[in-house]
N, C-alpha and C positions, 0 to 999 in steps of 0.2 A: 792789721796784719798784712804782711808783705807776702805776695805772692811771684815766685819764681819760675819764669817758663824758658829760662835758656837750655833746659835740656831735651826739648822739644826737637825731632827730626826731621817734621814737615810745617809748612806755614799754617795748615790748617789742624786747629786742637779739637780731637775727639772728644767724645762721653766719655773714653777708657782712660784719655788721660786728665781727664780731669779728675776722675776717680783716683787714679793714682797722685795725681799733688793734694788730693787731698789726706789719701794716706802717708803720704811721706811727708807733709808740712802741718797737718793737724793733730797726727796721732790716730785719728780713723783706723778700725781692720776694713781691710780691702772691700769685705761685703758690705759694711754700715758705708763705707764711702759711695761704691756704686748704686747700694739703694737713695742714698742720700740724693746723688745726681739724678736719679729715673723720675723722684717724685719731683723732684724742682721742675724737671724736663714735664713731666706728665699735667703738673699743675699748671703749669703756662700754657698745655696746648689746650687742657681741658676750658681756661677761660678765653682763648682764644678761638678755640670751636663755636662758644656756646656766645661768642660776640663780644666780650668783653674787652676793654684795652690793657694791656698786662703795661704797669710802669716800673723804672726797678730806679730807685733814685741812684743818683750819679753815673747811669749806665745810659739808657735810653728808654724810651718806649717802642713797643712793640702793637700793632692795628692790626683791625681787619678791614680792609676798603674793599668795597662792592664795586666791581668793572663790567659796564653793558657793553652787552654784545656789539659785535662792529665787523665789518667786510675786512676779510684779510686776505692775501696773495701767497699762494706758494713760491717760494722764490725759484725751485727749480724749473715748472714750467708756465707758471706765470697765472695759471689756474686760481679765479677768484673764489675763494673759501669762505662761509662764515665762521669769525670763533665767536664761541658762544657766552654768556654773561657766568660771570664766576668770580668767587671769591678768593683775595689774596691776602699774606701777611706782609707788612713793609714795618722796617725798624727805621725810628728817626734818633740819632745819635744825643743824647747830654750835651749842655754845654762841656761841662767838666770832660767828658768823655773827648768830644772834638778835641780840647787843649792839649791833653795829654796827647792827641795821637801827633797832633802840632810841633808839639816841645820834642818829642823821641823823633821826629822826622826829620829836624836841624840840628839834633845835637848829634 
């Protein structure tokens, strides 16, 4: 199924409008779309909280990598800070995914 974003206003796609293509290209009511987006959204955070790696074939993978603590600098006055060790999400793109962003950026 082909999905449609040229009527898109800004470069970046909400939750809202994803909601909404999926009511206007699936048939969805408005509410079954939005809850449909929340639990997709909720489920990927819930196993990414909980440490999991979320993978979505053709799309990418989504981590969670553990960053220790390390000496950092305020840039305004130069004041050595420490930031402290924490946890980040980092997406690594599909091949499939790369191509296509590949093929649309020369054609």
């Amino acid at each position: 199924m082909e999905f449609s974003v040229d009527s898109l206003e800004t470069a970046a796609m909400t939750k809202a409008q994803l909601a909404d293509l999926l009511f206007e290209q699936i048939g969805l009511n408005k509410r079954e779309s939005k809850d449909m987006i929340d639990a997709f959204f909720d489920l990927v955070a819930e196993n990414l909280v909980e440490g999991s790696d979320v993978k979505i074939s053709g799309f990418g993978n989504f981590q969670i990598r553990t960053k220790a603590s390390r000496p950092g600098r305020n840039p305004r006055t130069g004041e050595s800070i420490p930031i402290e060790a924490r946890r980040v999400v980092t997406f690594h793109a599909s091949h499939k995914l790369k191509e296509q962003i590949q093929e649309e950026k020369i054609s």
